[in-house]
matplotlib code that plots the C-alpha trace (Angstrom):
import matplotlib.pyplot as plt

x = [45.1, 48.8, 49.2, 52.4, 53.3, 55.2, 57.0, 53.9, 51.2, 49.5, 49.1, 46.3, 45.1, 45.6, 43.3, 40.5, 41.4, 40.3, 37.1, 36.1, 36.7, 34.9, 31.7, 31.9, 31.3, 28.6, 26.7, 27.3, 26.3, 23.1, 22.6, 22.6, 20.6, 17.7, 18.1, 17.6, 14.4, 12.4, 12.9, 9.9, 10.7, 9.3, 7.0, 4.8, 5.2, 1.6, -0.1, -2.0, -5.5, -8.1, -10.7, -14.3, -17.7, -18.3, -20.6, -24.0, -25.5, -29.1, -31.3, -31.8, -28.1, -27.8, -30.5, -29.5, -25.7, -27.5, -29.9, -26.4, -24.4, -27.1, -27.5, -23.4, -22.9, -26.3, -25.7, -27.8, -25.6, -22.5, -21.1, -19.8, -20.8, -18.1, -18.5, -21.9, -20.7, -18.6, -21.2, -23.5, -21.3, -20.6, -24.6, -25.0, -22.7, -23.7, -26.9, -25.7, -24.2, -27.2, -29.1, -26.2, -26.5, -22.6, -22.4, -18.1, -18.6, -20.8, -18.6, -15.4, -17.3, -18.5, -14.3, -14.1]
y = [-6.7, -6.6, -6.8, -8.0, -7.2, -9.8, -10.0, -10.7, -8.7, -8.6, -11.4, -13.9, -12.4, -8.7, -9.3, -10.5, -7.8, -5.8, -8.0, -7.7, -3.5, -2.8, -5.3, -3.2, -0.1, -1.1, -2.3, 1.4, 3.1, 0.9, 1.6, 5.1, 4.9, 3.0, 5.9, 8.5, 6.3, 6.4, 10.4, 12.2, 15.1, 18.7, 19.0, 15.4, 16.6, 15.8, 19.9, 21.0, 20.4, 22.8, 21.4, 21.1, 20.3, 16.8, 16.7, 15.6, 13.4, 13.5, 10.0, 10.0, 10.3, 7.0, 5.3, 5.9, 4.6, 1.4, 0.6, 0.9, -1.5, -4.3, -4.6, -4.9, -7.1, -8.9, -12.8, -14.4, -12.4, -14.6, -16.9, -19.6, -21.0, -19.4, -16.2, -15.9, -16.6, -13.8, -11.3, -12.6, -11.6, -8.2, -7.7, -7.9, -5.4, -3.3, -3.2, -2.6, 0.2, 1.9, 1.0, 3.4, 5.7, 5.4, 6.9, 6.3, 2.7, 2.4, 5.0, 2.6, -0.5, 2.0, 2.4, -0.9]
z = [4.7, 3.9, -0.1, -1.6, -5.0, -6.7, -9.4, -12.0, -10.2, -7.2, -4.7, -4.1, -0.8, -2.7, -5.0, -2.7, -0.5, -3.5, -4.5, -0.6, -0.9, -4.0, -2.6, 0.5, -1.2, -3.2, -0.2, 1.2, -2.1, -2.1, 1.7, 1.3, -1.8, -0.3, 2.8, 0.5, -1.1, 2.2, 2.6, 2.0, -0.5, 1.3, -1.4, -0.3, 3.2, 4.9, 5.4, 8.7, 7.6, 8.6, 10.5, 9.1, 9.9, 8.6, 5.4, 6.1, 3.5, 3.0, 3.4, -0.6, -1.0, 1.3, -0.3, -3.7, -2.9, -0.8, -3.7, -6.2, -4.1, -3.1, -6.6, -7.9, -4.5, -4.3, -3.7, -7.0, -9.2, -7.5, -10.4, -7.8, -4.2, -2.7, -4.6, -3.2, 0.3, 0.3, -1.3, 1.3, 4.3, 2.2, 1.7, 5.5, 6.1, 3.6, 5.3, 8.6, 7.3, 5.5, 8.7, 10.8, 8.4, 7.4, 4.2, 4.8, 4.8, 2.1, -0.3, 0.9, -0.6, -3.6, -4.5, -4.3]

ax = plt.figure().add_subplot(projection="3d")
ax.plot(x, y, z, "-o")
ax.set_aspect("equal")
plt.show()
């Protein structure tokens, strides 16, 4: 852009060559700080895990954690119809899962 300077200042177009300039460069700065938002410091890096044997539970663990969530997700303690909809469909699976013997399942609905 071609910028005049006149007797009182700076042209029309100068000036909005300047406006356009100083929003270009704070698109870059906030480009590159958004870049430097996604990197991963070394630090939080994920580590080679070793592997392991996977932990075996024993059947009173299982029970123990089944008998805790039936009774925080059984359906008569649901406040609403659709409440106790839900909690039905989670009781099912809860049960499915302590009938596998999937002591990951029932820990994830545990955190929950």
């Amino acid at each position: 852009m071609i910028m005049k300077k006149k007797s009182n200042g700076w042209s029309i177009l100068g000036a909005i060559g300047a406006i356009a300039y100083v929003a270009y460069k704070e698109r870059q700065r906030d480009k590159i700080f958004r870049q430097n938002q996604q990197q991963v410091p070394p630090h939080a890096q994920a580590q080679p895990v070793e592997k392991s044997q996977p932990t075996k539970y024993t059947k009173e663990e299982l029970h123990t954690l089944y008998l805790a969530l039936s009774k925080k997700y059984h359906p008569d303690r649901a406040q609403s119809e659709t409440d106790k909809e839900f909690r039905a469909e989670l009781f099912k699976k809860l049960k499915d899962a302590y009938e596998r013997g999937d002591m990951v399942t029932l820990k994830m609905y545990q955190l929950n």
